[in-house]
C-alpha positions in Angstrom: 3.9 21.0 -10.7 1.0 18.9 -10.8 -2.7 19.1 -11.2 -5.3 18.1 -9.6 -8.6 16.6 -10.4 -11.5 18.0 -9.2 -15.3 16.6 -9.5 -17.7 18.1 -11.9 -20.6 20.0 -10.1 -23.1 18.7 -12.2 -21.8 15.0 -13.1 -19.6 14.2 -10.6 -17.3 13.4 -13.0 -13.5 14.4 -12.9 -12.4 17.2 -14.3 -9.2 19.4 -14.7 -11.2 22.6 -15.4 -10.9 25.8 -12.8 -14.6 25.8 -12.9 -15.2 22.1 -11.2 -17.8 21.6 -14.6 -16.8 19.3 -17.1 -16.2 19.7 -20.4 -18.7 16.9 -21.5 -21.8 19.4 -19.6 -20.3 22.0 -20.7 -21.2 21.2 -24.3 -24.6 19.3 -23.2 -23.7 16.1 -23.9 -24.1 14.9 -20.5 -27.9 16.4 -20.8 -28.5 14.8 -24.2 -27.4 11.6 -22.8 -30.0 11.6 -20.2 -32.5 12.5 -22.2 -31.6 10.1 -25.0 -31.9 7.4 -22.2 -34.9 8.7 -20.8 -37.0 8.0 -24.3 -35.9 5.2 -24.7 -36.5 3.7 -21.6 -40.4 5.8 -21.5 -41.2 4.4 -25.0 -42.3 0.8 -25.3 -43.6 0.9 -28.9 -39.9 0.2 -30.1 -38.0 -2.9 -30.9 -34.8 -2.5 -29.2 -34.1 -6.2 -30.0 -30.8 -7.1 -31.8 -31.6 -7.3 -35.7 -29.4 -9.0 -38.0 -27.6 -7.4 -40.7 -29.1 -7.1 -44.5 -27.9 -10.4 -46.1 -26.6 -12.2 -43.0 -27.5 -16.1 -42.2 
């Protein structure tokens, strides 16, 4: 017996649930990851620039 993958309905990920809705949007992550990008890419007041490290030369 074998299963089959299925695409997520709101992600279009795959998925092996019976639902076709990931277990990733299923627990928001997906959302929170969009929205995460969102601010960052919306706010321009902060330095996404690489920093060093406290006491690196």
């Amino acid at each position: 017996m074998s299963v089959k993958t299925k695409k997520c309905q709101k992600c279009n990920n795959e998925t092996y649930q019976d639902d076709n809705v990931c277990v990733l949007c299923k627990i928001g992550v997906t959302q929170m990851y969009r929205e995460l990008d969102e601010l960052v890419r919306k706010n321009t007041k902060w330095n996404t620039a690489q920093r060093k490290a406290a006491g690196a030369r």
